[in-house]
Structure formats: C-alpha cells, structure tokens
C-alpha positions as CSV (number, residue, x, y, z in Angstrom):
1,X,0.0,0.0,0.0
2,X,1.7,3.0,-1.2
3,X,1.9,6.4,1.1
4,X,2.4,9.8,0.1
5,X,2.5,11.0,3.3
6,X,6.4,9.9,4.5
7,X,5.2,10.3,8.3
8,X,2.4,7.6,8.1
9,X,4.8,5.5,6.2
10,X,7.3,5.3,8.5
11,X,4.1,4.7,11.9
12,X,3.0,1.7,9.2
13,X,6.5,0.8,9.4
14,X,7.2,0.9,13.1
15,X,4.0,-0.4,13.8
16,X,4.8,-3.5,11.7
17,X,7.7,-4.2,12.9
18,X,6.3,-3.9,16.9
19,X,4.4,-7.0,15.6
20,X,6.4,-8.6,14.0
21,X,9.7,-8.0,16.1
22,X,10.8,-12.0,16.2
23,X,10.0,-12.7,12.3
24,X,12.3,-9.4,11.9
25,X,15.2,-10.5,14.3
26,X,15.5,-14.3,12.6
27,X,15.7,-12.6,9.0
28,X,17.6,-10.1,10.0
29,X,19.9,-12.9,12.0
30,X,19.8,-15.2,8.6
31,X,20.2,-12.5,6.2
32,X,23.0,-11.2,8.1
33,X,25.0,-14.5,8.2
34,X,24.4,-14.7,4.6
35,X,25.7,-11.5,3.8
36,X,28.7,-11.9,6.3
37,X,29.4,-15.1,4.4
38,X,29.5,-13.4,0.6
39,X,31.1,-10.8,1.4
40,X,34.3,-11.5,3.9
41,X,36.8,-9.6,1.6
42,X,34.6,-6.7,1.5
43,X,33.7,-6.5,4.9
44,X,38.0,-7.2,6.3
45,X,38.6,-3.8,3.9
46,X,35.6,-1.7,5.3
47,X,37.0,-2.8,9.3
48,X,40.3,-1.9,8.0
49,X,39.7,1.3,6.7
50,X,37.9,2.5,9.7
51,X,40.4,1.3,12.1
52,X,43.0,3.5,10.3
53,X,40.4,5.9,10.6
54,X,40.2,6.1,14.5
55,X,44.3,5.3,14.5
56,X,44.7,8.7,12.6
57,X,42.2,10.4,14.1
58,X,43.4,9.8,17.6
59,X,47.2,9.8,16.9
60,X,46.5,13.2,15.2
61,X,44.7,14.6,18.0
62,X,47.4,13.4,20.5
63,X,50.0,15.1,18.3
64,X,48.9,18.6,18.7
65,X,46.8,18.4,15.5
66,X,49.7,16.7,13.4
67,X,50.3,12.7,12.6
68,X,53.8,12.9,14.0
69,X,55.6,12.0,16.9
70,X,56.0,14.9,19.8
71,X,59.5,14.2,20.4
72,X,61.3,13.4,17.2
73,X,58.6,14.9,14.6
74,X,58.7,11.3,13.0
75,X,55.6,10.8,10.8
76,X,55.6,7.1,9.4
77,X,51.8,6.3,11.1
78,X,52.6,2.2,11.1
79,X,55.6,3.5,14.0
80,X,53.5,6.3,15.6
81,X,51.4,4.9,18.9
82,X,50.1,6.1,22.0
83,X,52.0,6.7,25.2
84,X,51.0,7.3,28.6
85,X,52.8,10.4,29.7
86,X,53.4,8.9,33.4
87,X,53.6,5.6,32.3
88,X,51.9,2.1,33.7
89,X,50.2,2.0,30.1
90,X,49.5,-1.8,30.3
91,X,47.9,-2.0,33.9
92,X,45.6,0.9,32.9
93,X,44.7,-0.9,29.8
94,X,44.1,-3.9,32.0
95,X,42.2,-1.6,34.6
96,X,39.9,-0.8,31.8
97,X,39.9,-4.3,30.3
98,X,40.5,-2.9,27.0
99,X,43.4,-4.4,24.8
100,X,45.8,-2.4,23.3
101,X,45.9,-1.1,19.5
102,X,42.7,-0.3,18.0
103,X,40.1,-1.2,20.7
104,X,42.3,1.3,22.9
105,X,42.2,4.3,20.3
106,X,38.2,3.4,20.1
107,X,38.0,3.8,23.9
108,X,40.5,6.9,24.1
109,X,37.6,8.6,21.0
110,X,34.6,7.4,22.8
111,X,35.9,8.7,26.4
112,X,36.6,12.6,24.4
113,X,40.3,12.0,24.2
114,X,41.5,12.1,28.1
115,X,44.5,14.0,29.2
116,X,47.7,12.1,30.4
117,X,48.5,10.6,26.7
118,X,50.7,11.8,23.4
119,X,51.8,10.5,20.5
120,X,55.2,9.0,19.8
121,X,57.1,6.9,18.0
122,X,58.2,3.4,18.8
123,X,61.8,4.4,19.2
124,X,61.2,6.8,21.3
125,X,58.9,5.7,23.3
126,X,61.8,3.1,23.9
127,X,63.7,5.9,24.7
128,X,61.5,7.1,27.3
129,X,61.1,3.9,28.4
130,X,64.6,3.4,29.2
131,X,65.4,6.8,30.6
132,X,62.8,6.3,33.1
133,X,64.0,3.0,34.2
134,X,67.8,4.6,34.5
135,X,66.1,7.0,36.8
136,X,64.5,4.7,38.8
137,X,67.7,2.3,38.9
138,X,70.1,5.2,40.5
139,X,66.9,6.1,43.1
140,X,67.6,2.3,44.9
C-alpha cells in the first residue's frame, strides 16, 4: 500500500515491525549470516579502513593536531602509537579491560580524548622507556 504521506509510512513501518519483532530479528539474524558469508573480503577492507580511521584520528589529536611523533617529529603512522605520559600504560589498559591497538584508540575517541597521553614513536617511546628506568635504577 503505497503512502504519500512519508510520516504515516514510517508509523506503518514501526507499527509493523512492533508485531512482528521475532519474524524481523530471525531474518535479519539469517540475512545477516548470509551476507557476512559473501562478502568476507569486502567486509576485512571496510574494518580496515575504519580502524586506520580512529588510528589517525586519535594519533593526530594526540600530536597537537599533526600525525607525527612529539618528540622526534617522526611521521611514518605504522611506527606512531600512544604513550602514557606517566607511564603504567599496560595495567591501565588492564584496569579498563580494554586491549591495546585499536580497541584502545576506540576507547581513548569514545571517552573525548582524556589528558595524560601523546603521541610518539616506537623508538622513542623506547627511549623514554629506558630513561625512566635509569632514573628509577640510581633512586635504589
């Protein structure tokens, strides 16, 4: 039954689906796995894209509005990461029960990019990692 009137349409269509909520989910569920199934290739370049998405997005906004690292200026974005300014990165991560890479950037854009991060690169942050463990060796 055709509508003109795109309002009514869409109560016909909520109403319908109300009634019909189980018969919905179960084709939905089918059609779904069906469509998951075809189209695997299509789907792994659509989740890669957006993950390099939220990478650049959140590396960018942790650079001070550039993809580069904050220390060196490096701006290769497969060595660029995240770093917790006062360290203890991995129980934080573990706090939150969040996994690192790209489920972390997805909390860090979700939670409106919280201080106490920056981006660098991977040699610095060894760097960093090592100066801070000098530090701590001569305090003992």
């Amino acid at each position: 039954m055709p509508y003109k009137d795109k309002a009514k349409k869409l109560a016909y269509q909520r109403e319908w689906n109300e009634r019909n909520r189980d018969k919905r989910r179960e084709y939905n569920r089918v059609y779904q796995r069906e469509w998951s199934r075809k189209n695997r290739e299509k789907r792994k370049l659509a989740s890669q894209k957006s993950e390099a998405l939220v990478k650049e997005q959140v590396l960018t906004h942790y650079g001070n509005g550039k993809l580069s690292c904050l220390r060196c200026g490096f701006t290769d974005i497969r060595a660029l990461s995240i770093d917790h300014i006062n360290g203890g990165g991995t129980k934080h991560r573990k706090v939150l029960k969040v996994s690192a890479g790209n489920n972390f950037y997805v909390w860090l854009r979700k939670n409106h990019y919280p201080e106490g991060y920056q981006t660098l690169c991977m040699n610095c942050q060894v760097i960093k990692k090592r100066e801070n463990n000098e530090y701590a060796d001569k305090g003992n």
